[in-house]
KEZABA-891272 format. One line per 2 residues: number of its first residue (from 1); their letters; for each residue x negated, y negated, z of C-alpha. Coordinates in steps of 0.25 Angstrom, whole numbers, plus 5000, padded with zeros to 4 digits. Layout:
N
NUM	a	X,Y,Z; ...
END
This chain:
165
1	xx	5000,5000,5000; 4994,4985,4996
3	xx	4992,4975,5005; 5000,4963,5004
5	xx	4995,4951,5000; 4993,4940,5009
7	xx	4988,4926,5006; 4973,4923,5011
9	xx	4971,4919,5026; 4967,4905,5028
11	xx	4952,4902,5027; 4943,4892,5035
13	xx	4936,4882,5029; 4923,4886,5033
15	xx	4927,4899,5024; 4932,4893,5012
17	xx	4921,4882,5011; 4910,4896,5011
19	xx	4917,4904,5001; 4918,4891,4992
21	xx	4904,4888,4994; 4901,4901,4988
23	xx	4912,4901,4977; 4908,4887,4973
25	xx	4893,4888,4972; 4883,4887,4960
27	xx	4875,4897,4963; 4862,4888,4957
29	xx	4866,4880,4970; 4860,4892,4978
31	xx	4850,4896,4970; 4855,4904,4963
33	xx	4853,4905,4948; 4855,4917,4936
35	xx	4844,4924,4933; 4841,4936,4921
37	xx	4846,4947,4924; 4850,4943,4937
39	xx	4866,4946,4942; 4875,4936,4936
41	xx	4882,4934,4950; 4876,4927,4961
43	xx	4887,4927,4971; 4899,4936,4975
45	xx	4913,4932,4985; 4922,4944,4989
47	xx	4933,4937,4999; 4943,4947,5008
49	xx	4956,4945,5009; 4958,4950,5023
51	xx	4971,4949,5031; 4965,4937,5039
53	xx	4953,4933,5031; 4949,4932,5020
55	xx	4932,4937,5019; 4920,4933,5009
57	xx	4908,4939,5007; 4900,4930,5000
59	xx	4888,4936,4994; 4877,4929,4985
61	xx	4865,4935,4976; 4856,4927,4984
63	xx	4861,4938,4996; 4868,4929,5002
65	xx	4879,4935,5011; 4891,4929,5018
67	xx	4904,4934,5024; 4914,4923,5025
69	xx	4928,4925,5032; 4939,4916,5030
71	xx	4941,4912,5044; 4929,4905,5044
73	xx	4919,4916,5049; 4909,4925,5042
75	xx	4896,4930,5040; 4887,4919,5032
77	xx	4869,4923,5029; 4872,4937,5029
79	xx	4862,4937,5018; 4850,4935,5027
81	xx	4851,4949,5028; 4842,4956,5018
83	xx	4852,4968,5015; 4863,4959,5015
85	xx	4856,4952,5004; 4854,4962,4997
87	xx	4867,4968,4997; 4874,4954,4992
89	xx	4865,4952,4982; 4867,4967,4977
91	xx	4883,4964,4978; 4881,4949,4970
93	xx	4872,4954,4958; 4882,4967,4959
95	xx	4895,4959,4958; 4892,4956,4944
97	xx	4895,4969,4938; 4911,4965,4944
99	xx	4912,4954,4935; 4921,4961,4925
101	xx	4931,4964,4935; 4932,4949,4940
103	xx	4936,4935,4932; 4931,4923,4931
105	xx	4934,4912,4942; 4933,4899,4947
107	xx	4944,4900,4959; 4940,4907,4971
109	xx	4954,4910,4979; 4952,4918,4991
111	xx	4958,4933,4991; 4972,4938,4996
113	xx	4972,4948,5009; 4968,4961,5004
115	xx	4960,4955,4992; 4945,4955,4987
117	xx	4941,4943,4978; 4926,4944,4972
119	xx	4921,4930,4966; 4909,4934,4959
121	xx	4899,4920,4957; 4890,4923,4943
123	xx	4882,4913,4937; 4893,4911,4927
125	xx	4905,4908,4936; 4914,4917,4948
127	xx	4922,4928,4944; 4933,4935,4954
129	xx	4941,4946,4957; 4952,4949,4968
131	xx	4955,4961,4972; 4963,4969,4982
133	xx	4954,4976,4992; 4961,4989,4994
135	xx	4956,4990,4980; 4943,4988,4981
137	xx	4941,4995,4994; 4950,5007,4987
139	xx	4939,5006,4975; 4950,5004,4965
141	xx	4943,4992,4960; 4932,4987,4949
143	xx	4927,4977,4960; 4927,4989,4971
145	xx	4911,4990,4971; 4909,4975,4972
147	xx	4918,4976,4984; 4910,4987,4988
149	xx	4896,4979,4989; 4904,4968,4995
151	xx	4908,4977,5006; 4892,4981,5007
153	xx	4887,4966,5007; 4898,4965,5019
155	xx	4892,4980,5026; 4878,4973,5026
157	xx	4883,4960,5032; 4888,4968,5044
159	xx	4876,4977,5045; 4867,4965,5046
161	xx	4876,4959,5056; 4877,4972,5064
163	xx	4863,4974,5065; 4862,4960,5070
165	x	4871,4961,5082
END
């Protein structure tokens, strides 16, 4: 039996103003740039829908790592971690082999209760998909092994978080 679909939970500033930061960026503003033969996609935002919260894991080619939640908490420089890194910058080069399952965007709406949106940043513009998450859990979806490294850049993040405490 599907979920019912359910409007997005309200969102703290702090929250929004992160996720368009990352959504909004030139990538050359960062330092980074395309290079020959180098993956096409330098960025990759995968937002939640969760009954209370919506939650973004932001993960840049540079290996840069963040988990935002929309009630204004998260998990921001999860990237100082060198298996972390690593693992975001294997999910960012890897998310350009989902491009033919996305379209191209410029709008960047936030995902209904029981929904996956992947924004994927190339060089060349953003490109999107949304999706329902019993779906990709289920593996009944082209986008399931993006999701899948999504999931292990999250794992990482609460490893290195565990082995800190």
């Amino acid at each position: 039996m599907a979920q019912p679909q359910s409007a997005t939970p309200t969102s703290a500033p702090i929250y929004l103003t992160l996720r368009d930061r990352i959504l909004t960026t030139d990538p050359r503003e960062i330092g980074l740039s395309s290079t020959e033969g180098g993956p096409e996609t330098w960025a990759v935002v995968m937002d939640m829908g969760w009954p209370d919260a919506t939650v973004t894991l932001v993960g840049v080619g540079d290996g840069t790592t963040s988990l935002y939640f929309s009630n204004g908490g998260g998990i921001i420089g999860a990237g100082e971690s060198p298996q972390v890194a690593a693992t975001t910058r294997h999910f960012v080069a890897e998310a350009a082999n989902y491009l033919a399952a996305m379209t191209p965007t410029k709008e960047y709406p936030l995902p209904e209760t029981g929904r996956v949106r992947f924004t994927i940043m190339t060089y060349q513009g953003a490109y999107t998909a949304d999706v329902a998450e019993a779906e990709l859990q289920q593996g009944q979806h082209p986008l399931t092994p993006l999701y899948a490294l999504a999931q292990e850049v999250i794992t990482q993040m609460r490893l290195e978080q565990e082995s800190r405490q």
